[in-house]
N, C-alpha and C positions, 0 to 999 in steps of 0.2 A: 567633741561631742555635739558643739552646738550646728556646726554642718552636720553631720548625721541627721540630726532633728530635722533642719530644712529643707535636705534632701528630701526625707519622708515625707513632710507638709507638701512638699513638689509634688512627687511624685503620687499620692493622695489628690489634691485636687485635679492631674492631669486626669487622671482616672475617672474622675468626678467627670469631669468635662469630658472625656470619652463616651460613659456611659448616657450622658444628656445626649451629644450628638447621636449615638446609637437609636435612643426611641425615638425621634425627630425622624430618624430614616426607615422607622420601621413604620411609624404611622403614614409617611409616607409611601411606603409602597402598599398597605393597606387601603389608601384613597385612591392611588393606582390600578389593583387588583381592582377593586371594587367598579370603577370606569370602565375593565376593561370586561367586567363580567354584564355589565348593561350595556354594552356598546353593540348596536344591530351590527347582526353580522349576515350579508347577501350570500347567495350562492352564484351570484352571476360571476361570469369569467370578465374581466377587463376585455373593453374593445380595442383590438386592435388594428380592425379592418371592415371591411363592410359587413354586417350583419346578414343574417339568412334570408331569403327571399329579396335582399335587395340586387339591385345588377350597375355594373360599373359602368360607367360612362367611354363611349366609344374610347380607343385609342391606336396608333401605330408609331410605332418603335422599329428598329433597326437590330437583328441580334449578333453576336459575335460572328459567326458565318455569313452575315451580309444577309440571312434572311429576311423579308419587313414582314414583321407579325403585327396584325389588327386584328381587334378584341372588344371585346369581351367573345363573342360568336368563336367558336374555335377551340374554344380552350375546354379544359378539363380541369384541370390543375394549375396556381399559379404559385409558388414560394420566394418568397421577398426577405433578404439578407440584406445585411452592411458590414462593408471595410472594416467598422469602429464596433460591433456587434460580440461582447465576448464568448456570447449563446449563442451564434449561428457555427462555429464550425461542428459543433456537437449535434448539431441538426439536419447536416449535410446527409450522414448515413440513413436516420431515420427516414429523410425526405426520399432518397432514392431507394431506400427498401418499401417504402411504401408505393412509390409508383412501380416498380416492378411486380409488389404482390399484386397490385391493382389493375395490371397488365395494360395501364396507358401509354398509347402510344406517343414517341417524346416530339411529335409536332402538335400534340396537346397538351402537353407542357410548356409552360412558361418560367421561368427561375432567374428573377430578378436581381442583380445584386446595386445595392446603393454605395455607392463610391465618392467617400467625402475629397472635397478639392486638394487637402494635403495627404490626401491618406493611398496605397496601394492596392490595386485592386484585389482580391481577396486569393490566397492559394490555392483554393479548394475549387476555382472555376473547372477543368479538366473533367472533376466529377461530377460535377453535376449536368453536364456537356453530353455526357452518356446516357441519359434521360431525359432531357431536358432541354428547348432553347438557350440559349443564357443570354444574358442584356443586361451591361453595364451602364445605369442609369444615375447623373446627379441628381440632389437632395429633391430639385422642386421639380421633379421628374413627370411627365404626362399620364404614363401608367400607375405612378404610386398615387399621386393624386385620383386617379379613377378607381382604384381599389379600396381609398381612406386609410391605406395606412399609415400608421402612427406608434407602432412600435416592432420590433426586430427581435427575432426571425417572425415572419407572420406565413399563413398557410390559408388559401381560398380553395374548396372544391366547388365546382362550380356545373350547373346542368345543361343538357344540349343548347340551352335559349342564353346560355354566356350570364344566368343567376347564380349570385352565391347560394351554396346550399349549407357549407357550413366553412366554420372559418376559426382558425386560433393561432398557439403559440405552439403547438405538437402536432405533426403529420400524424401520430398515432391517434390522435383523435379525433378523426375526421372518418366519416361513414365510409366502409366500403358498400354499402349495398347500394349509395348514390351513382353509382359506378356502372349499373345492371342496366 
């Protein structure tokens, strides 16, 4: 009987100490809630690339077909992947159904892929081949640096004077009437 008893005494203050830890976690996420209901929240998108009205700093590169593309002037369109990017194959189709609805021509295209030193160059080059220059460029690339970007997959449309005009993480949201 007398373990029975000290069982219960156990099992009683475990409980006890259960339910202490419990409000401890509750008032903490009530101070949580709370930070997260004052916290400014922006509507701006992350930059990933050059901003609108700005324009990229000359460049030429080499593309897979030996063609030498210089830019900004020229282009229309530029889309920028990487090897290591788990977002870009998902972006390959949007990217070329967009230049097709957009009816750009693919030597106004650009479609950049960044190819880290240990990494393969990405499977999806073929398709975008069909649309598009393609240019396998390392990290501290001449073009990626002329466009600022800094995060993957990134998407520049760009107007006859080789200015961004708009720029993100989705080909779908990029203006078609910049296009006219």
């Amino acid at each position: 009987m007398p373990v029975l008893i000290a069982a219960v005494v156990i099992v009683g203050l475990l409980c006890l100490l259960d339910l202490l830890l419990t409000f401890g976690v509750i008032r903490r996420l009530r101070e949580h809630t709370e930070m997260l209901r004052t916290r400014q929240v922006t509507s701006e998108p992350s930059v990933i690339a050059l901003a609108s009205g700005q324009t990229p700093e000359p460049f030429t590169i080499v593309a897979e077909d030996g063609a030498v593309i210089t830019g900004p002037a020229g282009l229309r369109l530029a889309g920028f992947f990487s090897s290591t990017c788990s977002a870009c194959p998902g972006r390959v189709a949007p990217f070329i159904e967009y230049v097709r609805a957009n009816q750009i021509p693919r030597d106004d295209v650009l479609a950049t892929a960044l190819v880290a030193a240990d990494a393969a160059p990405p499977p999806y080059l073929d398709q975008l081949a069909e649309v598009a220059r393609v240019s396998l460029q390392p990290e501290d690339s001449q073009v990626i640096r002329a466009f600022g970007v800094s995060g993957y997959p990134a998407f520049c449309l760009l107007d006859a004077d080789g200015a961004v005009v708009a720029s993100g993480f989705e080909p779908a949201t990029l203006p078609a009437t910049a296009l006219a």
